[in-house]
C-alpha positions as CSV (number, residue, x, y, z in Angstrom):
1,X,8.1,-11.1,14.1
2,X,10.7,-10.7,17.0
3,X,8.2,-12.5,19.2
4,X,10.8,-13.6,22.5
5,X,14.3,-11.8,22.1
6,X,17.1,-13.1,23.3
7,X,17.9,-12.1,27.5
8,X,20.5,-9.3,27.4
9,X,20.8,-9.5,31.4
10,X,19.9,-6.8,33.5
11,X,17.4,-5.4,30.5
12,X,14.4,-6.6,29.9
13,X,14.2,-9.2,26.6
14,X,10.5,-7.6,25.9
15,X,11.7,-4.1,25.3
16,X,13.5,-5.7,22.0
17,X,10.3,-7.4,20.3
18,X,9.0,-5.9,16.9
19,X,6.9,-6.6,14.4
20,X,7.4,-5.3,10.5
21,X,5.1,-5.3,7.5
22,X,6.2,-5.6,4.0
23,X,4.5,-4.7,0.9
24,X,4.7,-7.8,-1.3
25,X,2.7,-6.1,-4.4
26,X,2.9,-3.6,-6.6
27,X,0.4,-0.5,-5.6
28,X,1.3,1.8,-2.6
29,X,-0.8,1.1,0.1
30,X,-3.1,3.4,2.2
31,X,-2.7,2.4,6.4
32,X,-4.4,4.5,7.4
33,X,-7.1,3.4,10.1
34,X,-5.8,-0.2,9.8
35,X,-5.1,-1.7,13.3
36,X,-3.7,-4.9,14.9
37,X,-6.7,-6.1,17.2
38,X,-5.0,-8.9,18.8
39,X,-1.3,-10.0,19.9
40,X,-0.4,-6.1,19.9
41,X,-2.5,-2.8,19.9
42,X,-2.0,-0.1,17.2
43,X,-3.4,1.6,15.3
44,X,-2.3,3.2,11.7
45,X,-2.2,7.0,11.9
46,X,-3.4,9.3,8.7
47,X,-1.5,9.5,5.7
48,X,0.6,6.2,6.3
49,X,1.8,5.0,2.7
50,X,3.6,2.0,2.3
51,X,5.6,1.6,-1.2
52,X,5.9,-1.0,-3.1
53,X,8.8,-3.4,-1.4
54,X,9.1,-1.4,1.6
55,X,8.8,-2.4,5.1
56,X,7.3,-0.3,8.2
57,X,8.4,-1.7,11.2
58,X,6.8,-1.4,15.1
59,X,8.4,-2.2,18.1
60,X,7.3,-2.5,21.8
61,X,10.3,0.3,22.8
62,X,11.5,3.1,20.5
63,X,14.5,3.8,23.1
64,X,15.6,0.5,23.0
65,X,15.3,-0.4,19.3
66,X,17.6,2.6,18.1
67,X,20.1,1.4,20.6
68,X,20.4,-2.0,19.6
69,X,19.4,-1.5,15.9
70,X,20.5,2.2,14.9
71,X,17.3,3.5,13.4
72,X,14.3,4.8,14.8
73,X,11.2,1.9,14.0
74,X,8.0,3.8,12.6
75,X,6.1,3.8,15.6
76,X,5.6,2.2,19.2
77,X,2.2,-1.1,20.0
78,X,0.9,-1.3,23.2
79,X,1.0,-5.1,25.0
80,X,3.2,-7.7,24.5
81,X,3.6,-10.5,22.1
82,X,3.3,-14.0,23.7
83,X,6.6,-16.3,24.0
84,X,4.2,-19.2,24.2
85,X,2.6,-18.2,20.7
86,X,-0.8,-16.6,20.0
87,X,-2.6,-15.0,17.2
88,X,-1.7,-11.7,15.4
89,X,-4.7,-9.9,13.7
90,X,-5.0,-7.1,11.6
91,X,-8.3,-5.4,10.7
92,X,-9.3,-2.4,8.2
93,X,-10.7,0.7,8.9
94,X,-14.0,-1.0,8.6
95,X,-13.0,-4.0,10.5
96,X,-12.4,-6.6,8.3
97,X,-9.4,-8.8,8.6
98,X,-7.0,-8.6,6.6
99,X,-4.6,-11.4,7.9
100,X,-4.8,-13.6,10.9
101,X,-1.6,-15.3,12.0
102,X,-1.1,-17.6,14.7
103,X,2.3,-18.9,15.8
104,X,3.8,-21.3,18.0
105,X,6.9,-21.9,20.0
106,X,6.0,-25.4,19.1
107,X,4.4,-28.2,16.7
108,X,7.1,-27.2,14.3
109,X,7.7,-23.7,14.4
110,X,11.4,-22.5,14.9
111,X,12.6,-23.0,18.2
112,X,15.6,-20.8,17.9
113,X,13.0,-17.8,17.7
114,X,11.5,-18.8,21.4
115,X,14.4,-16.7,23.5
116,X,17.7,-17.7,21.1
117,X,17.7,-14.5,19.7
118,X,16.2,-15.2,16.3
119,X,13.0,-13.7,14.7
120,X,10.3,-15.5,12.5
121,X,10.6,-14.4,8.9
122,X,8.7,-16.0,6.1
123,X,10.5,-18.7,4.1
124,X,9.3,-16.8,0.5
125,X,10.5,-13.3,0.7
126,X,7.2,-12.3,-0.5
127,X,4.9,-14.6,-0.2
128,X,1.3,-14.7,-1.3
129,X,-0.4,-17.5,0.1
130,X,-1.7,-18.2,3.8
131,X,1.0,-17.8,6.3
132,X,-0.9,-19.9,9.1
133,X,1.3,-22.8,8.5
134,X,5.0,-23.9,10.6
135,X,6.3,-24.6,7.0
136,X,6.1,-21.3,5.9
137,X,8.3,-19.4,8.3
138,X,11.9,-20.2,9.4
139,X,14.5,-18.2,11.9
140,X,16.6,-15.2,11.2
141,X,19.9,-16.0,9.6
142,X,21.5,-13.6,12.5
143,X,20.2,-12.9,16.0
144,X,18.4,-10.0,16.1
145,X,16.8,-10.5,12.9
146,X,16.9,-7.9,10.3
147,X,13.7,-5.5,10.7
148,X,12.9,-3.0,7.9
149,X,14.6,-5.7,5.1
150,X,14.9,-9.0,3.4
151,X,16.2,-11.4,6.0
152,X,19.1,-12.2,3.6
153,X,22.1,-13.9,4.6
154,X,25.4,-11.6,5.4
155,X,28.3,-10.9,6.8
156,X,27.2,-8.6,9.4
157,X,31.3,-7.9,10.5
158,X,34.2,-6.9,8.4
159,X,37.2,-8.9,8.3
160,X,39.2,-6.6,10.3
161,X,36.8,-6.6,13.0
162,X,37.5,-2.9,13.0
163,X,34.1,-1.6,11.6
164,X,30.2,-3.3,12.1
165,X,27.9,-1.8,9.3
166,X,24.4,-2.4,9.5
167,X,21.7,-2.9,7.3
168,X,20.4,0.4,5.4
169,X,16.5,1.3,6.0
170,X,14.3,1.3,4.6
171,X,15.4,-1.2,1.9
172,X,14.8,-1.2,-1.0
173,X,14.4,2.4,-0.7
174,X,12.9,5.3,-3.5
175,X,14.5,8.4,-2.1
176,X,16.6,8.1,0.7
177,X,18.2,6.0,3.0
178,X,20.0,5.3,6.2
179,X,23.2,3.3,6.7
180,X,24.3,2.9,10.2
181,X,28.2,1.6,11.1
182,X,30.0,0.9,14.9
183,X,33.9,1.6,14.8
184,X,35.8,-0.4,17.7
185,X,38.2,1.9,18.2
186,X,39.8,5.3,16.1
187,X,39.7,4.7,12.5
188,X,39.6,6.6,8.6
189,X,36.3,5.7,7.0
190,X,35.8,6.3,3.4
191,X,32.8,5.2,2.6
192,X,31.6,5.0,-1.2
193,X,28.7,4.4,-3.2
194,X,29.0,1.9,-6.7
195,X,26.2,1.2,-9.6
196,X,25.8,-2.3,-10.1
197,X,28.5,-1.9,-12.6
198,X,31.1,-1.8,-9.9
199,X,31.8,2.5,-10.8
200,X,32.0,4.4,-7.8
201,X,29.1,7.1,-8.2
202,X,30.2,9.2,-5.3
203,X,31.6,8.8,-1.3
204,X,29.3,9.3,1.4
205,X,31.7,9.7,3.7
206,X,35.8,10.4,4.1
207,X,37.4,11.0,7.4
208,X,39.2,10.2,10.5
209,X,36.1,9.3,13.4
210,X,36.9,8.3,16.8
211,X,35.4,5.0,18.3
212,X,31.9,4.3,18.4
């Protein structure tokens, strides 16, 4: 939950909020007709499927997410969430909750994530107990957070401060994928793709690109 981004002066901070769901279990899940009733507004179009580990992610601006995050979030809320805190509920199709979250910007909760530029993740990657508690959410490692993924700790810069590569998304991911990068000025970029044995399997990408 990117609940109060961080002021990124003559832009408004609440084009930058988001919200992101993960799938902690082990079935795909049907979305359709399920809607947040309070905090934001949305509802789950037909034929939403979430897999197993993945994450779909909504955000208050489309425009402004791809710019400051380099992929497009699922779909666009109405309202806003509340810096103060509030509660975040989500009903079935037949109007049943199916969680009920209220934060804080106090009495506990992480303060960095009230205008610092930090989101609330949950302390347990996937949890599977009730959420409603300070203890069981802490800030973002980085500002920003990292929506559509594990909130892992990372180096988010190479060393040669030459080359920012962002988080792929949707991870983990079944079929396909999207990996994002910023050059700061005229480079060649090989990238390549390794098992887990360390092999290369194949590269994505080999050329000379221009900054940006």
């Amino acid at each position: 939950i990117n609940y109060h981004p961080e002021n990124e002066g003559f832009i408004k901070d609440s084009v930058y909020e988001f919200i992101e769901l993960k799938n902690t279990g082990t079935s795909t899940l049907c979305l359709e007709g399920i809607r947040f009733v309070k905090g934001i507004r949305y509802r789950f179009p037909a034929e939403t499927y979430l897999k197993p580990g993945e994450f779909i992610v909504l955000s208050t601006s489309g425009k402004h997410f791809l710019e400051k995050y380099h992929f497009r979030p699922f779909d666009q809320y109405s309202g806003q969430l509340a810096n103060e805190g509030e509660q975040i509920v989500l009903l079935t199709a037949e109007k049943d909750t199916l969680f009920c979250i209220e934060y804080d910007d106090d009495n506990g909760w992480p303060v960095s994530a009230d205008g610092d530029g930090k989101s609330l993740v949950p302390v347990d990657l996937n949890p599977s107990d009730d959420q409603n508690s300070a203890g069981s959410w802490r800030e973002s490692y980085i500002n920003g957070g990292s929506p559509g993924a594990d909130d892992i700790y990372r180096l988010e810069k190479s060393t040669s401060d030459i080359i920012t590569v962002y988080q792929n998304y949707p991870n983990p991911f079944s079929e396909t994928t999207t990996i994002s990068y910023s050059l700061y000025t005229e480079a060649e970029i090989e990238i390549i793709l390794y098992n887990l044995s360390g092999k290369p399997v194949t590269i994505l990408e080999k050329a000379r690109k221009s900054g940006g």
